[in-house]
N, C-alpha and C positions, 0 to 999 in steps of 0.2 A: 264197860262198853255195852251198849244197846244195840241189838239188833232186831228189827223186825221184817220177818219175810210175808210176803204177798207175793204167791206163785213165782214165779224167778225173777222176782225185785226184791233185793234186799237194802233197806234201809239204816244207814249206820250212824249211831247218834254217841253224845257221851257230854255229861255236865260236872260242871266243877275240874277240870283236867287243864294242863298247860297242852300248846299245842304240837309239841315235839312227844310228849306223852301219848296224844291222841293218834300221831301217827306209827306211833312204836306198836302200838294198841293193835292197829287196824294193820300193819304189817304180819302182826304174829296173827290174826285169824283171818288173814286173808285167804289163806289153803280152803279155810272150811266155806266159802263166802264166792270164791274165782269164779263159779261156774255158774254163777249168776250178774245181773244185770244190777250195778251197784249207785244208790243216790248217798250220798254224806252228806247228813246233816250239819250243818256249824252254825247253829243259830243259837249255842248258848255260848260261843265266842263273843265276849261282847267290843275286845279290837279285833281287827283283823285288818292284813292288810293282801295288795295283790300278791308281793313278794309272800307272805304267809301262803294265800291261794298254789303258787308256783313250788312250793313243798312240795303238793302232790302230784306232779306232774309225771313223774318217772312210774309211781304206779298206776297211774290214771294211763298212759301211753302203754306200759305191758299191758293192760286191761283189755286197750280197748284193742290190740293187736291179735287177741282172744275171741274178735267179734262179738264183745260186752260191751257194753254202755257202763260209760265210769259219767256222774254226774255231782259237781258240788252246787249244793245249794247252802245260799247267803247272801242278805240285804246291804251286805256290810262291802263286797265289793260288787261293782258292775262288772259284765261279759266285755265289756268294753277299754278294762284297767286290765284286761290277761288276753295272754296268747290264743288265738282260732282255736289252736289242736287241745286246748282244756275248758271245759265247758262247764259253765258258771253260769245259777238260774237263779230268781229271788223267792220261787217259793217251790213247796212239794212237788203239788200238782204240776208249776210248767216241767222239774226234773222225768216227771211219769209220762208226760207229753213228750221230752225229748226222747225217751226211748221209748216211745211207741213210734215214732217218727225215722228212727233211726233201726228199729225191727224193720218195718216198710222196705227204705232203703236198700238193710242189707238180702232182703228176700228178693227183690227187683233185680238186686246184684246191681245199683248202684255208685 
């Protein structure tokens, strides 16, 4: 597993892996990882599907109940094949866009 942090974004990636692997993965270093604002990578998924996307859903919802931005990014499904409350971008930058967006929000106390 890959991680790379940029100030309290940390970016989580991992190739060559099955995707139940990836989330076992990303379950055990979650501790070190929670107190930051998290994008997942899954661009070297080369299926994927929404129901795949909806795995992460129970950690992406304690995440974000933390007032963290949980963010997947992938080409492979649209924001538009998953649920509102899990959020799905097709590249880095719009994941980095979302939580800046949702920084904002939570400071307005929107």
């Amino acid at each position: 597993m890959i991680l790379d942090k940029e100030g309290n974004v940390t970016t989580v990636l991992q190739e060559n892996i099955s995707l139940n692997k990836f989330l076992s993965n990303l379950k055990e270093i979650y501790p070190k990882i929670k107190n930051d604002h998290i994008i997942v990578n899954l661009f070297s998924f080369s299926k994927l599907t929404s129901n795949d996307v909806l795995e992460f859903l129970e950690i992406s919802n304690a995440h974000r109940k933390t007032k963290k931005s949980f963010v997947l990014v992938t080409g492979k499904v649209s924001y538009d094949e998953v649920p509102d409350h899990i959020c799905v971008v097709p590249t880095i930058q719009e994941a980095k866009d979302i939580i800046e967006m949702e920084e904002i929000e939570r400071d307005l106390e929107l």
